[in-house]
C-alpha positions in Angstrom: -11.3 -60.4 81.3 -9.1 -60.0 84.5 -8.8 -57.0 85.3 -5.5 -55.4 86.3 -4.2 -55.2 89.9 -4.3 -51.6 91.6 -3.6 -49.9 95.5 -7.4 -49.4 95.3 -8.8 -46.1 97.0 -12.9 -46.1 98.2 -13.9 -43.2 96.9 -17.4 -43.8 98.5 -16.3 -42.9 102.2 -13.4 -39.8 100.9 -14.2 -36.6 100.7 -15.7 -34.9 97.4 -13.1 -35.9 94.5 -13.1 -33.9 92.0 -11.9 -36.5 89.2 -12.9 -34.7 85.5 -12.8 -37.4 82.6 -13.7 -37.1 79.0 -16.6 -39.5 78.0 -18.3 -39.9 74.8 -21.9 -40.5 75.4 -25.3 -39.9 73.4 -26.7 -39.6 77.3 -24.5 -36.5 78.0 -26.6 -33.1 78.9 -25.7 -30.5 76.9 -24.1 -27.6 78.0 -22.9 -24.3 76.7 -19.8 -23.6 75.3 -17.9 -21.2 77.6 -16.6 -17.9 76.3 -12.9 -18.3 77.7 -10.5 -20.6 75.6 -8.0 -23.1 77.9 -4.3 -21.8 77.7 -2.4 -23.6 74.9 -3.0 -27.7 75.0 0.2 -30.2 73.4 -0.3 -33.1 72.0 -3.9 -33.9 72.6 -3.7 -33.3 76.6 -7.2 -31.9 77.8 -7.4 -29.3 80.4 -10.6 -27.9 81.8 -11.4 -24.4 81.6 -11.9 -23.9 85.2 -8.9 -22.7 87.6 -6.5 -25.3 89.1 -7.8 -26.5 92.3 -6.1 -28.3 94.8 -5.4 -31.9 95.1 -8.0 -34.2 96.8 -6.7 -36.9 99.7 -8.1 -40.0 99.1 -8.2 -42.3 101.8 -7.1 -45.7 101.5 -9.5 -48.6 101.6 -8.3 -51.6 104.2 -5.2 -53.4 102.6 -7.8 -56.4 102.5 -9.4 -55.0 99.9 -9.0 -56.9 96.5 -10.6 -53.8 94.3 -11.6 -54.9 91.0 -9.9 -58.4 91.5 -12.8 -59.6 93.5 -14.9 -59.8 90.5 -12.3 -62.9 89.6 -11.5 -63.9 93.2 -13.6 -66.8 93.0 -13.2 -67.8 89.1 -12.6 -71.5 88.3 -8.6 -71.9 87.6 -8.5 -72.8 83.9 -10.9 -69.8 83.2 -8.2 -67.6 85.2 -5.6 -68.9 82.4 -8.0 -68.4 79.7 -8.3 -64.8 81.0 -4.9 -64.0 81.3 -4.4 -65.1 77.8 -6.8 -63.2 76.4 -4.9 -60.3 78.1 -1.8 -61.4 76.5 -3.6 -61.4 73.3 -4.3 -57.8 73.7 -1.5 -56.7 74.3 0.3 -58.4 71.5 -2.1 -56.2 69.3 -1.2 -53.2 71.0 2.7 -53.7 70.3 2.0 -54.8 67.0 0.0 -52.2 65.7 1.7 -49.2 67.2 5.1 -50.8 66.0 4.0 -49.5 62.6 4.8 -45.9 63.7 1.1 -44.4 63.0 0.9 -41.4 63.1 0.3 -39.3 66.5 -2.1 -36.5 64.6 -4.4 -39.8 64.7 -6.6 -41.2 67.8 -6.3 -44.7 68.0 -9.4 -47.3 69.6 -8.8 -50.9 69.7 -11.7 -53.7 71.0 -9.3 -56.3 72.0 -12.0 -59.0 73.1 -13.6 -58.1 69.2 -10.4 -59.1 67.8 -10.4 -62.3 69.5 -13.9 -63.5 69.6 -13.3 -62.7 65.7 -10.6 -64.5 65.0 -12.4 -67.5 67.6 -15.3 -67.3 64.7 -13.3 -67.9 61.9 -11.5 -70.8 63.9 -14.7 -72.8 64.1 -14.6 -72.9 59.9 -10.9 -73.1 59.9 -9.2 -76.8 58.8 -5.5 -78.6 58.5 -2.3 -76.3 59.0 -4.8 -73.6 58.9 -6.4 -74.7 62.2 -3.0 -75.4 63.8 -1.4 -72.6 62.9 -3.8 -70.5 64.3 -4.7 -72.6 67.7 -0.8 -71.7 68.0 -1.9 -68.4 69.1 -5.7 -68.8 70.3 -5.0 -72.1 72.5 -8.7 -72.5 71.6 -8.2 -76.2 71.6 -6.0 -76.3 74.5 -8.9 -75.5 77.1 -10.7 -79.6 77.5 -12.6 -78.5 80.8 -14.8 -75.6 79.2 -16.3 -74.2 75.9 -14.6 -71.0 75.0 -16.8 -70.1 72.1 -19.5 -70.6 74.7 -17.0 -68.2 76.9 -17.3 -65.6 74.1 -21.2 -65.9 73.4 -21.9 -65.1 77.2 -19.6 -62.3 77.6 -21.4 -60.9 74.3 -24.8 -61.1 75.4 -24.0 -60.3 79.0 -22.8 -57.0 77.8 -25.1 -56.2 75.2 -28.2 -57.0 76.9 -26.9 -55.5 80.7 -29.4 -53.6 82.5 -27.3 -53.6 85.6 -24.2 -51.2 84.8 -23.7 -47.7 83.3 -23.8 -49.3 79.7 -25.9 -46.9 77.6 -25.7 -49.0 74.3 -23.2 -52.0 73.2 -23.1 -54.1 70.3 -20.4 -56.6 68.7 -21.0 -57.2 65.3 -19.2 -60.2 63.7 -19.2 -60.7 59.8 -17.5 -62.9 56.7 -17.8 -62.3 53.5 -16.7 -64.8 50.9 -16.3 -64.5 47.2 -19.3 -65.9 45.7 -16.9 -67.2 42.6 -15.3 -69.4 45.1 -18.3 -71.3 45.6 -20.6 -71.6 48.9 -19.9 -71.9 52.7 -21.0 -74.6 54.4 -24.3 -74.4 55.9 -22.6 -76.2 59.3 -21.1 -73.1 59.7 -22.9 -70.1 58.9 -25.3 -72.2 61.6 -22.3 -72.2 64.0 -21.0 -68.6 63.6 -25.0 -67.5 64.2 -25.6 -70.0 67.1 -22.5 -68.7 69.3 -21.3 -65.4 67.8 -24.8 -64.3 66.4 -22.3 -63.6 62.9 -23.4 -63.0 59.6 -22.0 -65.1 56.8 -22.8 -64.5 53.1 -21.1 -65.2 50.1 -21.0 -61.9 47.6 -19.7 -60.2 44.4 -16.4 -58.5 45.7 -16.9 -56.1 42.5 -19.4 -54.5 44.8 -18.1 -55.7 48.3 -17.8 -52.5 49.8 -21.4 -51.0 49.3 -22.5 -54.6 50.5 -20.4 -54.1 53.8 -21.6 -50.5 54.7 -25.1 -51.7 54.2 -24.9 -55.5 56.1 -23.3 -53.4 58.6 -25.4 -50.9 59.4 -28.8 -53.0 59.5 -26.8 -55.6 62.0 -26.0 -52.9 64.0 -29.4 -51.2 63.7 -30.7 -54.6 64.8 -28.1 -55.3 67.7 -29.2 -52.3 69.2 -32.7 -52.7 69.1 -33.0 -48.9 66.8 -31.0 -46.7 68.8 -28.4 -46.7 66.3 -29.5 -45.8 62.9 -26.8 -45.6 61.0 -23.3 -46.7 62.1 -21.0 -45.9 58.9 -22.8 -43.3 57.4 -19.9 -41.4 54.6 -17.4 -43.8 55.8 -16.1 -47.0 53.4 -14.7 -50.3 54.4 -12.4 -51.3 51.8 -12.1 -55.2 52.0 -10.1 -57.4 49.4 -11.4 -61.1 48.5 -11.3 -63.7 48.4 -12.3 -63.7 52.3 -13.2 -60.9 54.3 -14.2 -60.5 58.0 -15.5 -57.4 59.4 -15.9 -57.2 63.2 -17.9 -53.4 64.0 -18.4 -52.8 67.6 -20.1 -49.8 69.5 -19.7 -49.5 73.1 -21.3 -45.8 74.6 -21.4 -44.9 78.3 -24.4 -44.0 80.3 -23.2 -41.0 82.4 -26.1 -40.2 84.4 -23.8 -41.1 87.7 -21.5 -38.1 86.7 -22.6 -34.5 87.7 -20.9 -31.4 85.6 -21.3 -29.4 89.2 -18.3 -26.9 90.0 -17.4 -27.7 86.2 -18.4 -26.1 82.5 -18.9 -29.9 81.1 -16.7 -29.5 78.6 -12.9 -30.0 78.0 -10.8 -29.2 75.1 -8.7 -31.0 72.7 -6.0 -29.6 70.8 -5.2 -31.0 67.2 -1.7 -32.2 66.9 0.6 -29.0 65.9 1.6 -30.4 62.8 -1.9 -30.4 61.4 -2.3 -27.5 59.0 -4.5 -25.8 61.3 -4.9 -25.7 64.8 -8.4 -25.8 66.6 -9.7 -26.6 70.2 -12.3 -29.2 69.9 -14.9 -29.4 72.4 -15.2 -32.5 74.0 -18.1 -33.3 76.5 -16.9 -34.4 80.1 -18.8 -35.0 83.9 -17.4 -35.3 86.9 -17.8 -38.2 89.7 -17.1 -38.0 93.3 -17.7 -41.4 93.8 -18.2 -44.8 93.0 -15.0 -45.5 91.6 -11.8 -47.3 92.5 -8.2 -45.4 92.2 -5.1 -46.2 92.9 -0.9 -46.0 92.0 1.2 -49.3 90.2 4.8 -48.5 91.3 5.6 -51.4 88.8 4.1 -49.5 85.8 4.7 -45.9 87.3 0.7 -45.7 86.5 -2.5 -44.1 88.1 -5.0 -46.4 87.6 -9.3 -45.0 88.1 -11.8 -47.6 87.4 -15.2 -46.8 86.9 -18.1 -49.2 87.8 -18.7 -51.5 90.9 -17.2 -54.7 91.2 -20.7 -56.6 91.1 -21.5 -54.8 88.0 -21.1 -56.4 84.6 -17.8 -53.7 82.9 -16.2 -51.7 84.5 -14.0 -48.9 82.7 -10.4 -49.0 83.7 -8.4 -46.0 82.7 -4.4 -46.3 82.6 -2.3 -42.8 83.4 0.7 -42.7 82.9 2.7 -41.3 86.3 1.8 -40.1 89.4 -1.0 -37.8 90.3 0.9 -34.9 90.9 4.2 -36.0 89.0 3.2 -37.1 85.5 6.1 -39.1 83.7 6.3 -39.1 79.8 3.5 -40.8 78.2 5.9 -43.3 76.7 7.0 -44.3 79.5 4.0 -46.7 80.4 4.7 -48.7 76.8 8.6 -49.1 77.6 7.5 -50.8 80.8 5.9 -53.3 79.0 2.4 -52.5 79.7 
């Protein structure tokens, strides 16, 4: 996807930076708890448990430097378009789901691309005002120079199987379930979904849908993984009404073994939201990099923007702060600028 455009800083040729980020990571060395609580946190904002240090300078990289957008520099037109519509797409998921007013006790995690490439898999099987109604928003049939659903399979397997990138395990798991009542799927396209979206198709007794979801689930992602992840929804329940369900489970962790926990406990801590019952700290694990990372300030979203990765890598992970580094604005303020 393209990523977005930043004042990019080298942090290869600065000075230390000391940059502290929460990551959660199977690949994380564990560290002891330290004996000193943080002063009180609000509204889930992490601080370390180490004393304030001073800002870092980082200096500038040349103002030819195209940052993460040299990873797209050379990309064919029409897959620019594609790209910025995907973006588009996610943020129209965004607005829509945090219109509903969830509530802010909860963490929320979207997969963007999964939604997409889901809803792209379900397109291949869809037919009449069906198929145009949802082409209205997908424009899957609107791109005559490429294959998107080959677009899709090759981001997919790029990231799963990337040795290249500080990916420590990934996995997209695509699945339909159809009311066996109903009668069968075509066999056109269960071969379809398994050729470019490696998706599971199966027709089954919605009186016992749910059971059958946890357990399709957690073998595709058992097998997507290659065993590193046994079980993916262990206590947890999908609750799925018929007569057509699609589940999309994905599981993205980061390798960490660039970051150091030097001059820092490894931890930081998480404060449930006040108007949970009661409060607790909750130890996160975190690392710190010095380098090997773009940074930089968008006066057009009022937004400090650190991504993690090299551009000739395969992902890179892009995180979006709200303000300036040493004048945060509110945390709202990065929605009501339309980002």
């Amino acid at each position: 996807m393209q990523p977005p455009k930043v004042l990019p800083y080298n942090a290869n040729k600065a000075d230390p930076v000391q940059l502290q980020v929460p990551i959660h990571s199977q690949s994380m060395l564990s560290q002891q708890r330290p004996s000193q609580r943080p002063p009180l946190l609000i509204n889930l904002m992490a601080s370390s448990t180490q004393s304030t240090r001073p800002p870092v300078k980082l200096d500038p990289s040349p103002e030819s430097s195209q940052g993460l957008e040299a990873s797209t520099a050379m990309m064919d037109e029409d897959l620019q378009s594609f790209a910025r519509l995907c973006n588009e797409l996610a943020f129209s998921y965004w607005r829509a789901i945090t219109s509903e007013k969830i509530s802010s006790a909860r963490s929320l995690v979207i997969s963007p691309f999964a939604l997409t490439s889901m809803l792209s898999m379900v397109f291949l099987g869809a037919r009449g005002s069906t198929s145009g109604e949802m082409n209205e928003i997908l424009k899957l049939d609107d791109m005559v120079t490429f294959n998107p659903h080959l677009i899709f399979k090759n981001i997919t397997n790029s990231v799963e199987q990337a040795t290249d990138s500080d990916i420590a395990t990934a996995a997209f798991v695509r699945e339909i379930f159809s009311d066996r009542a109903n009668g069968k799927i075509l066999p056109f396209f269960k071969e379809k979904t398994q050729q470019l979206y490696a998706g599971h198709v199966e027709e089954v007794n919605f009186h016992v849908v749910n059971d059958i979801v946890r357990r399709r689930t957690n073998l595709l992602v058992k097998r997507h993984t290659m065993g590193k992840v046994l079980e993916y929804l262990r206590t947890n329940s999908v609750w799925v009404n018929g007569p057509l369900a699609t589940i999309s489970a994905n599981l993205f962790q980061t390798d960490c073994s660039h970051g150091s926990t030097t001059d820092r406990d490894g931890e930081m801590f998480f404060q449930v939201h006040p108007t949970v019952r009661q409060r607790r700290l909750v130890p996160i694990p975190a690392v710190l990099y010095r380098s090997g990372f773009l940074a930089g300030y968008e006066p057009s979203l009022d937004a400090t923007i650190v991504s993690f990765g090299r551009v000739e890598n395969t992902v890179s992970t892009v995180y979006v702060m709200p303000g300036h580094q040493s004048s945060i604005s509110p945390m709202d303020k990065l929605h009501r600028t339309g980002a």
